[in-house]
N, C-alpha and C positions, 0 to 999 in steps of 0.2 A: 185733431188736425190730420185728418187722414189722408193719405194720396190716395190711396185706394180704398183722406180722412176728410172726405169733402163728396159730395152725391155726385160734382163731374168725373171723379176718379170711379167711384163706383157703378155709372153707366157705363166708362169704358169697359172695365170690367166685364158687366151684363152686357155685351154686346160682340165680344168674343166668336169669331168662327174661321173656321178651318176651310179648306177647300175637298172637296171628294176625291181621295185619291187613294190606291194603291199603295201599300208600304213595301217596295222593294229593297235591296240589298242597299241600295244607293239613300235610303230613308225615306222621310216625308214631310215636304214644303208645311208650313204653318203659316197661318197668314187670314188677316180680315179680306173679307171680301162683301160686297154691299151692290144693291142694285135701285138705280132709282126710285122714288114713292115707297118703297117698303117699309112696313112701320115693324118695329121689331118689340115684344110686349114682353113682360119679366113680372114676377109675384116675387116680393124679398120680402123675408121676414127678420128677425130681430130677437133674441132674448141676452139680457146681463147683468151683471150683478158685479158693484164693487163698492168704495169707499171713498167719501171728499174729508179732508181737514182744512177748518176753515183757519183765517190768520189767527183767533182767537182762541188756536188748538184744536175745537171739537171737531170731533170724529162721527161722520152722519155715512148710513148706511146709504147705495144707491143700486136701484134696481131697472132696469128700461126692459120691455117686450112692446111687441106688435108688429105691423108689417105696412107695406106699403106696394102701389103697381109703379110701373116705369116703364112709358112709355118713349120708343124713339122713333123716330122717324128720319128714313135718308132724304135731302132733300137736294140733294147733288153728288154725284161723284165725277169725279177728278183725273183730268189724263192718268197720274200713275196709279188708279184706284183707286185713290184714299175716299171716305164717306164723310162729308160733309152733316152733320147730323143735329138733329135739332128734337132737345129732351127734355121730356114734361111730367110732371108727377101725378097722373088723375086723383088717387085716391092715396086716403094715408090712415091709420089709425094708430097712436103710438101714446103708451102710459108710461109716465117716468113717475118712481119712487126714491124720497129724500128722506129719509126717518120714517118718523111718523106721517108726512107727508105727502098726497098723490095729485098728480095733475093727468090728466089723459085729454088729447089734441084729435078731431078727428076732422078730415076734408074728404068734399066727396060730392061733384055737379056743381063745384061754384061754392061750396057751404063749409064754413068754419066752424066747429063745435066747439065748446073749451069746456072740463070738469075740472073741480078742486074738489076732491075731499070725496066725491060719488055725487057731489050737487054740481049740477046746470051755471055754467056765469056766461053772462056776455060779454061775448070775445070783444080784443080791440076795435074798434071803430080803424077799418082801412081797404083800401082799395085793391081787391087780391087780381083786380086783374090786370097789376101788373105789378103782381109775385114774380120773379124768378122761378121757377118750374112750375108753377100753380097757372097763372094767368099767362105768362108769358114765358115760352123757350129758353134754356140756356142751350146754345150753339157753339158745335164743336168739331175739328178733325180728325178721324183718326187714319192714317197711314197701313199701309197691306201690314208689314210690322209693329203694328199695334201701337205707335209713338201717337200721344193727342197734343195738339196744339190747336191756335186760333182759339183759343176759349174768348167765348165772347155772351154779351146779354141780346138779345130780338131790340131791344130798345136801350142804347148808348146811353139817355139820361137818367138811368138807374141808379147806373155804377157812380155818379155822380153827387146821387141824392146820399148814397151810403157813406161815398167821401163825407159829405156834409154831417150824416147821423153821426159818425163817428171819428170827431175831427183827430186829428195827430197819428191813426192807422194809417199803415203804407199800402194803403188800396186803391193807389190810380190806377190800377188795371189788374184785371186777373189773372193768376196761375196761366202765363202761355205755351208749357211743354211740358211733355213727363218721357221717361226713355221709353224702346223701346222694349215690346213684350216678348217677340219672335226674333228670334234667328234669321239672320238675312239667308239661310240656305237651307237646305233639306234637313231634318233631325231623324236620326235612330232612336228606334224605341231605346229603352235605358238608359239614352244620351241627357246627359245635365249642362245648361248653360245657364251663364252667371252673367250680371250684374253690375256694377258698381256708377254711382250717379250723384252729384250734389244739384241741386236746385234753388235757386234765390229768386222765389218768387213775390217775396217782401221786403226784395233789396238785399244787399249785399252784406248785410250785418247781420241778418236774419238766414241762414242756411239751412235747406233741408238736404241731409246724407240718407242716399235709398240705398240700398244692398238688395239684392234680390237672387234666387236660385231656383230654377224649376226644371221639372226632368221629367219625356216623355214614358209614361209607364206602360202604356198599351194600344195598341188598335185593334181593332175586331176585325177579323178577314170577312165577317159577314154582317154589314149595317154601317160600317165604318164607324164604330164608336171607338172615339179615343179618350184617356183618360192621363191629365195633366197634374201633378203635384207639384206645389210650390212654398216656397217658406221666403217672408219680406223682413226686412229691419229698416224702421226711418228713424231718425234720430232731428231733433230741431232743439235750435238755442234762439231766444229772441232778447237783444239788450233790451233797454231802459226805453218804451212807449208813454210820452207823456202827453197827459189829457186833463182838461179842464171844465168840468162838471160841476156848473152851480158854481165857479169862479173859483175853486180850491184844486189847485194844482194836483194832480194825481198819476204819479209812475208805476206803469205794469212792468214786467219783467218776467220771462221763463226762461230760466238757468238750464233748467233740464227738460225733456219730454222725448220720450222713448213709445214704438208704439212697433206690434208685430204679428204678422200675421201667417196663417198655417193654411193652406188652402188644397182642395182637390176637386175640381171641376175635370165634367165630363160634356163631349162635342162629340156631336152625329156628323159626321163628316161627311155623307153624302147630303147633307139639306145644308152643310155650312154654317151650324147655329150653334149655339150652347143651348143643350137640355137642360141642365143642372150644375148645380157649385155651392159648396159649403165651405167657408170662413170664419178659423176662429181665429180672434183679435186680444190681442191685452196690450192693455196701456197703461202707462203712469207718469207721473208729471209735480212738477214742483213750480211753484207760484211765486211772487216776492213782489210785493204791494205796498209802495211811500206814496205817502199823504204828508204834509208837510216835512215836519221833524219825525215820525212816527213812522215805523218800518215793520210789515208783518208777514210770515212765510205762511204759506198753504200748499196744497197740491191733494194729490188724488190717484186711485189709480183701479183699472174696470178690467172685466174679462166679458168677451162680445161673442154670441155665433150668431154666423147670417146666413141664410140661405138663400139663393136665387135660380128661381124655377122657371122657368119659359112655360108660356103659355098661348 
C-alpha cells in the first residue's frame, strides 16, 4: 500500500522535473513544470525478495522481478502550472514467486499473457479495455510543488463496478491528495527539508502517517544535473473490514503496516525531466482475519529496488 504504494503514487514519482536554472548564493527553485501534449515515457524495473505467514502459521518464501513502461501524457495545464496528466501502462512483464510456486503476467499491444509453473494458462475472460492503466487512463494533478490530487478514472463507472467487486471496502473514490514534494522556495544545495502528513483516504479510521526528508545534494554548473536524496516512512492501521463471501461473514483487519523507502534520483535540469532514480523499499505488515467464531494472524514482510529510467 504504497504512496509512492499504488502506481498513481509512482507516476508522480516518475514524472518529476526541475526547472533550468542557475544555482546562486540565493539557491535553487524546485518545481514540476509540464507543457501541453507532452507525453513523458519511463522504463521501471523491479527486483525483491521477502516472506508471507499465512493465518495457519506457515512461512512461504516471496520473490517479485520484472519491469514495466509508463507512460504519461500532459493533457492540460493549469493557470498556476499544475499538469493535469493522464497515465497508462503499455507494457508490463512481472514474475511473482511464492514457495515452490511461480506465476509470471505479461501485457503488451492489447495482449494478456498468464504462466503458472513455466506452462501457458488462459488468462481471465475480461475486458482490458477498460483496465485502469491498460485500456483506459488513470487521471491526475500534480501541482509546480509536486502535491497530486484530483485522482480520478477516464470512465467514472469503474470506480463503481470495484465498489460493487468488493463490497464493504471504503472505495467510493480514490486517494484525492498526497503532500507536497518541493519547497515553496528556492533550495541550497545541502539544504534538507522535511515533512510530516496524515492521509485518510479510506476514511477516518483508516489513517495513513507519511514522514518524509530529502536534501538537495548537488547540481552541476555544466548540464544542470542535480541529484535529490530522500528517505519516506508511512505507517497505516486499518480497523475491522467486514465482507460477505459466499454468505459467511468475513472481518479483515491490519493492526500494523509499516513501509519505507530510501531514494536518490537524478534531474537534468536544463530539459526539466528526470533521467534516472533508484528506490529501495521494505515493508512489513501484520494481518488478523475472523470468520465466524475463528480468528487468525498473518502478515509478511519484502524488501523492493526499483529503478525508473526515462526514455
Amino acid at each position: 500500500m504504497m504512496r509512492c504504494a499504488g502506481l498513481c503514487a509512482l507516476a508522480a514519482v516518475a514524472l518529476l522535473g526541475i526547472q533550468g536554472v542557475a544555482v546562486g548564493a540565493e539557491g535553487v527553485p524546485l518545481a514540476f513544470t509540464f507543457s501541453p501534449g507532452e507525453v513523458l515515457t519511463y522504463e521501471v524495473s523491479v527486483t525483491g525478495a521477502g516472506s508471507l505467514r499465512s493465518a495457519e502459521g506457515d512461512v512461504s518464501a516471496v520473490g517479485l522481478q520484472g519491469g514495466l513502461s509508463l507512460s504519461c501524457r500532459v493533457a492540460e495545464v493549469l493557470a498556476d502550472g499544475s499538469g493535469r496528466l493522464e497515465a497508462r501502462m503499455p507494457r508490463a512483464n512481472l514474475q511473482v514467486n511464492v514457495g515452490q510456486q511461480s506465476a509470471r503476467f505479461s501485457y503488451e499491444n492489447g495482449r494478456l499473457r498468464w504462466f503458472a509453473n513455466g506452462q501457458e494458462r488462459t488468462p481471465p475472460d475480461a475486458d482490458l479495455s477498460q483496465a485502469p492503466l491498460l485500456g483506459t487512463p488513470i487521471v491526475f494533478t500534480v501541482a509546480p510543488n509536486g502535491r497530486m490530487s484530483g485522482v480520478s478514472l477516464a470512465d467514472p463507472r469503474l470506480l463503481g463496478a470495484l465498489q460493487q467487486a468488493v463490497p464493504g471496502l471504503p472505495i467510493g473514490q480514490l486517494p484525492q491528495g498526497t503532500d507536497q514534494v518541493f519547497p515553496d522556495g528556492p533550495v541550497g544545495v545541502g539544504e534538507t527539508w522535511r515533512r510530516s502528513a496524515q492521509f485518510t483516504p479510506f476514511g477516518p479510521t483508516m489513517p495513513i502517517t507519511l514522514t518524509t526528508s530529502r536534501t538537495l545534494d548537488s547540481v552541476s554548473e555544466e548540464g544542470g544535473l542535480a541529484k535529490i536524496s530522500g528517505y519516506s516512512e508511512a505507517r497505516f492501521q486499518a480497523s475491522q473490514v467486514k465482507m460477505s463471501p459466499g454468505g459467511t461473514e468475513v472481518s479483515v483487519a491490519v493492526p500494523q503496516l509499516r513501509q519505507t523507502i530510501a531514494s536518490t534520483e537524478f534531474f537534468d535540469t536544463s530539459r526539466g525531466r528526470l533521467l534516472r532514480a533508484d528506490y529501495d523499499m521494505s515493508f512489513s505488515t501484520l494481518v488478523s482475519i475472523t470468520a465466524g467464531e475463528e480468528k487468525r494472524d498473518g502478515g509478511g514482510e519484502a524488501r523492493f529496488h526499483i529503478t525508473v529510467q526515462a526514455r
